[in-house]
C-alpha positions in Angstrom: 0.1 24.9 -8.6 1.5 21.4 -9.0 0.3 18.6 -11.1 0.5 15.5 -9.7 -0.2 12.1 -11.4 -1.5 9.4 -8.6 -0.7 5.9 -10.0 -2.9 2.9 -8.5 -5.7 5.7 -8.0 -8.4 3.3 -7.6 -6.6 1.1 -5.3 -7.5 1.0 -1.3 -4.4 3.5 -0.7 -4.5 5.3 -4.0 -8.0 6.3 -3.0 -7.3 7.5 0.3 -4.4 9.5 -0.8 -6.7 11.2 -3.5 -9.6 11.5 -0.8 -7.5 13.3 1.2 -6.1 15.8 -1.1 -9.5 16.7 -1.1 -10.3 16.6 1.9 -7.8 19.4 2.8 -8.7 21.5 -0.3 -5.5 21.1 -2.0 -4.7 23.4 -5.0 -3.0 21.2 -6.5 -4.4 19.7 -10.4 -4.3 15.6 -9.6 -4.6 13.5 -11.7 -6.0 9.6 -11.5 -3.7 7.0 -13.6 -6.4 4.6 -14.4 -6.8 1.3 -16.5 -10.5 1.7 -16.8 -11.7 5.8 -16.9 -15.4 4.7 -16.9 -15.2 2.6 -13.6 -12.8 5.3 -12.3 -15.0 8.4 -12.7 -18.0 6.4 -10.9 -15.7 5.3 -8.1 -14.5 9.0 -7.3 -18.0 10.5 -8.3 -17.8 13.0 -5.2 -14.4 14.6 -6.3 -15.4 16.5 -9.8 -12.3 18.3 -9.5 -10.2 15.1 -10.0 -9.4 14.9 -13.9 -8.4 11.2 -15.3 -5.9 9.8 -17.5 -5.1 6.1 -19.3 -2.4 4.6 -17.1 -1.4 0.9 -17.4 2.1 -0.2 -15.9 1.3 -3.2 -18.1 1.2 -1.1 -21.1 4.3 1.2 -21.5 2.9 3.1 -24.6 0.8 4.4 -22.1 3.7 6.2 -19.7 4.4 9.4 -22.0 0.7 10.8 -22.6 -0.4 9.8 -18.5 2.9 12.2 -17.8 2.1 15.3 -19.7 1.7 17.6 -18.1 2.9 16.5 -14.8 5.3 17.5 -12.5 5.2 15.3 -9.7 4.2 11.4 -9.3 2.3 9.0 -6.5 4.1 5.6 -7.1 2.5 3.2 -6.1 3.5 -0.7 -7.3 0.6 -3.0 -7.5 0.6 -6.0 -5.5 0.9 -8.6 -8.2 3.9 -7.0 -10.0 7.0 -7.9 -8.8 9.3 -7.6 -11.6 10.8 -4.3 -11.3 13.1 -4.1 -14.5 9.9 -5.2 -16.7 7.4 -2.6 -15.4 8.9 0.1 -13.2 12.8 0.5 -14.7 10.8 2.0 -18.0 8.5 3.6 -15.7 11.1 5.5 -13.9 12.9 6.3 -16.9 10.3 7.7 -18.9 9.2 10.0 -15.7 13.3 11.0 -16.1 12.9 11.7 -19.9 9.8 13.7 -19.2 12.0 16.0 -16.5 9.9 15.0 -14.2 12.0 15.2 -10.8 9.6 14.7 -7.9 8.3 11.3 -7.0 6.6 9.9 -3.6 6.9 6.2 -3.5 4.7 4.1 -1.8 7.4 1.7 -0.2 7.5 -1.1 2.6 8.7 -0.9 6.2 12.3 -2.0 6.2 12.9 -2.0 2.2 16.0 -0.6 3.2 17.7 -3.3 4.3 16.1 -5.9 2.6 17.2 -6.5 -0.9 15.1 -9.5 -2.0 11.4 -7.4 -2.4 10.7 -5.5 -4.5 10.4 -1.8 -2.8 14.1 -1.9 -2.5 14.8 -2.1 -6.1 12.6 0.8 -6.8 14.2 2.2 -4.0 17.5 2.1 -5.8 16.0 2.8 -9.0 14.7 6.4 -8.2 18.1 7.1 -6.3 19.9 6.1 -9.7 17.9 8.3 -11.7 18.9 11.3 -9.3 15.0 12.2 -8.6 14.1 14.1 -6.0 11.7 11.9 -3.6 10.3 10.9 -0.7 10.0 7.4 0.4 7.2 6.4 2.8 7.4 3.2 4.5 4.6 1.8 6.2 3.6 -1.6 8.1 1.8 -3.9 7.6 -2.1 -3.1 6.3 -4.8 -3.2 8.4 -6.7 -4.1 5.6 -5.4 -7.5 4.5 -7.9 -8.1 7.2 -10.8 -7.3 4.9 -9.1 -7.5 1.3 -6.2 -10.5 0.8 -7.3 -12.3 3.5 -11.1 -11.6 3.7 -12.3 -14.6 2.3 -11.1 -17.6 4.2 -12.0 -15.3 6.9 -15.7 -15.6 5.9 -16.1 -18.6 4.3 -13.8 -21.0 6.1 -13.9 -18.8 9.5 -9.8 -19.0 9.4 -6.7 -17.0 8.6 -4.5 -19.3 7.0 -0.4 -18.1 6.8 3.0 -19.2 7.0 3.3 -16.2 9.7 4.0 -18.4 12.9 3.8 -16.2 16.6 5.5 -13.3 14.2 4.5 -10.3 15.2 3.7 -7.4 12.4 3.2 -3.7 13.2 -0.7 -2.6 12.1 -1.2 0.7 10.6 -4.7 1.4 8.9 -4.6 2.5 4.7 -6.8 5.7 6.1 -3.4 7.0 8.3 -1.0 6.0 5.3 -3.4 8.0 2.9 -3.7 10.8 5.1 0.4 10.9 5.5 0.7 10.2 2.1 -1.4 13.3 0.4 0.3 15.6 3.1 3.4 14.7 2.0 2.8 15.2 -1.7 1.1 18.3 -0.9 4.4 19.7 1.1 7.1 18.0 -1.1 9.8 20.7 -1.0 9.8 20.6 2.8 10.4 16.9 3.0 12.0 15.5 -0.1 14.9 13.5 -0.2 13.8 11.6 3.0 12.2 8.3 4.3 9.0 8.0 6.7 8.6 4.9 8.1 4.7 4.8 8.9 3.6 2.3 11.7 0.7 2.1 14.3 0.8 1.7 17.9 0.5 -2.1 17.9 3.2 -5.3 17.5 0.9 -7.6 17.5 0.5 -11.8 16.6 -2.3 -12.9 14.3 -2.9 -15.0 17.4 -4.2 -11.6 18.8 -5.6 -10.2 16.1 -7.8 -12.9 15.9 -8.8 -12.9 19.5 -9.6 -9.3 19.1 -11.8 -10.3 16.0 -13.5 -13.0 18.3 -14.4 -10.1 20.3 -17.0 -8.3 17.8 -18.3 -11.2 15.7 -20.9 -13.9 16.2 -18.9 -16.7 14.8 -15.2 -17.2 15.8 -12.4 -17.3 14.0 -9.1 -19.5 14.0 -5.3 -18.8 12.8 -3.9 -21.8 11.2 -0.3 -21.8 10.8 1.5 -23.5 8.0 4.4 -23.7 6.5 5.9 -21.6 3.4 5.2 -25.0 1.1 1.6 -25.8 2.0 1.3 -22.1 1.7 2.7 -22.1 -1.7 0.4 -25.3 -2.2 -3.0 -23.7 -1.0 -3.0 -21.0 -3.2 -2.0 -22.3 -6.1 -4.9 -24.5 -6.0 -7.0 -21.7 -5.9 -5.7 -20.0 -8.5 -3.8 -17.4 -7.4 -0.8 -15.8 -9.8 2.8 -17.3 -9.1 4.0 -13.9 -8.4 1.5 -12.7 -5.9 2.0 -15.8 -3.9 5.5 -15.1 -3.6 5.0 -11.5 -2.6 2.8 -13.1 -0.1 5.5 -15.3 1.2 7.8 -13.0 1.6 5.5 -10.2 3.4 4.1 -12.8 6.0 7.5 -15.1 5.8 10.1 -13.2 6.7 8.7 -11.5 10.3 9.7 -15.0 11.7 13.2 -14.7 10.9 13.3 -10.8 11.7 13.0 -8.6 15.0 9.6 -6.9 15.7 9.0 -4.0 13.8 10.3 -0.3 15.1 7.3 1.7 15.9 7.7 5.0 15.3 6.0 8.2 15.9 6.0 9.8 12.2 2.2 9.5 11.8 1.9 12.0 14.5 4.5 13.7 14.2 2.9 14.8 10.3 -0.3 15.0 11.2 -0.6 15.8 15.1 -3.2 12.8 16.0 -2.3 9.2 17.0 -2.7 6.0 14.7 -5.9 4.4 14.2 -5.1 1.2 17.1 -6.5 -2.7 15.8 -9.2 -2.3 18.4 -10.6 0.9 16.8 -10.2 -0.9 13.5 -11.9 -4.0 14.4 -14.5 -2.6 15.8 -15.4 -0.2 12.7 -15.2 -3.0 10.0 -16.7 -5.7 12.0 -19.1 -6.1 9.8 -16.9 -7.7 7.2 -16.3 -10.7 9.7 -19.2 -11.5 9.6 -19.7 -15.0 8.4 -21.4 -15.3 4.8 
């Protein structure tokens, strides 16, 4: 039996990975890295198998007790930290002083050859350490739809992005959680490798939001702008420095890159196709909904 030690546990993919786990009656002890163990044990209520411990990539005192114990490690970076040297260089190194040598990170399509996000310096990081892992690499979320982007989707009945006609390659957080908990589950068999995760789809968020059009009562729009009134819009509303860069770059950089590779690795792990944007639409509709 292995114990593994799911960082970002009560995040959209952190759940899904743990939800799965379950799902397939792992025998495996996992453990939930959590800022807030109150809020995390009502969250995963249905799994009383799943045991809990402080976890704070903000608070480094709190890497050594969180790794006790464990043997292998669920990275996953949250979206609003970006710098890698200050949060996940002492990470890495304290899973290495542990002897902890088997890690699944939670990467980015292409972080390969892109050196100016973040992925790829984690990337490098766990390759420098000598670690054993495995390095899955999916698309772009389905569910920016109804998280990042949600709520000028609702209020304003717009998506608003510096994205141009780019097209991104969809994947839904259900397939990447599925892929990602059989992957942890069946280490030996695939470590040392890279997965990169997409859905059937290239697609515009011209399309997307025609497809969206399609279920809803109330139309949306897609309003293109550019990287500085971008920049400009968010700050207005608030939003952290850092996560409007990670922003930038994620719905940026398509414009200046060829479309996405699909691939066939979903499949290929689990024997079923990718959830398509159709299928997707049409089950969260109800979030487009206007307020």
């Amino acid at each position: 039996m292995n114990s593994i030690l799911i960082t970002g546990a009560t995040g959209n993919i952190g759940f899904e990975v743990i939800r799965f786990l379950f799902k397939t009656h792992t025998n495996n002890r996992i453990v939930a890295g959590v800022r807030n163990l109150e809020k995390a044990k009502t969250l995963f209520k249905d799994y009383p198998k799943l045991e809990y411990v402080y976890f704070d990539f903000e608070d480094s005192s709190s890497f050594t007790p969180a790794l006790k114990g464990i043997n292998r490690v669920f990275l996953l970076r949250p979206p609003h930290l970006s710098a890698v040297d200050k949060y996940f260089k002492p990470f890495i190194a304290t899973i290495k002083q542990n002897n902890i040598n088997e890690l699944v990170f939670l990467s980015v399509q292409g972080a390969e050859k892109s050196k100016v996000i973040p992925h790829n310096k984690i990337e490098r990081l766990v390759i420098e350490n000598q670690l054993d892992y495995i390095f899955l690499r999916p698309s772009y979320f389905m569910q920016n739809l109804t998280t990042t982007l949600l709520d000028g989707i609702k209020t304003k009945r717009e998506i608003v992005l510096p994205s141009g006609n780019a097209k991104f390659n969809w994947i839904d957080i259900e397939n990447i959680g599925e892929a990602g908990a059989m992957l942890l589950q069946q280490f030996t068999a695939y470590k040392n490798q890279s997965f990169e995760l997409t859905g059937l789809e290239n697609e515009s968020f011209d399309r997307v939001t025609a497809l969206i059009n399609q279920e809803v009562k109330h139309p949306i729009s897609y309003r293109r702008v550019n990287p500085f009134g971008f920049f400009a819009i968010k700050k207005r509303k608030g939003m952290e420095t850092g996560m409007i860069w990670v922003m930038l770059l994620l719905h940026y950089l398509p414009r200046v890159q060829k479309p996405p590779r699909i691939t066939t690795v979903y499949e290929q792990l689990t024997g079923k196709k990718p959830t398509t944007l159709k299928a997707f639409i049409n089950r969260e509709k109800y979030q487009f909904e206007k307020t």
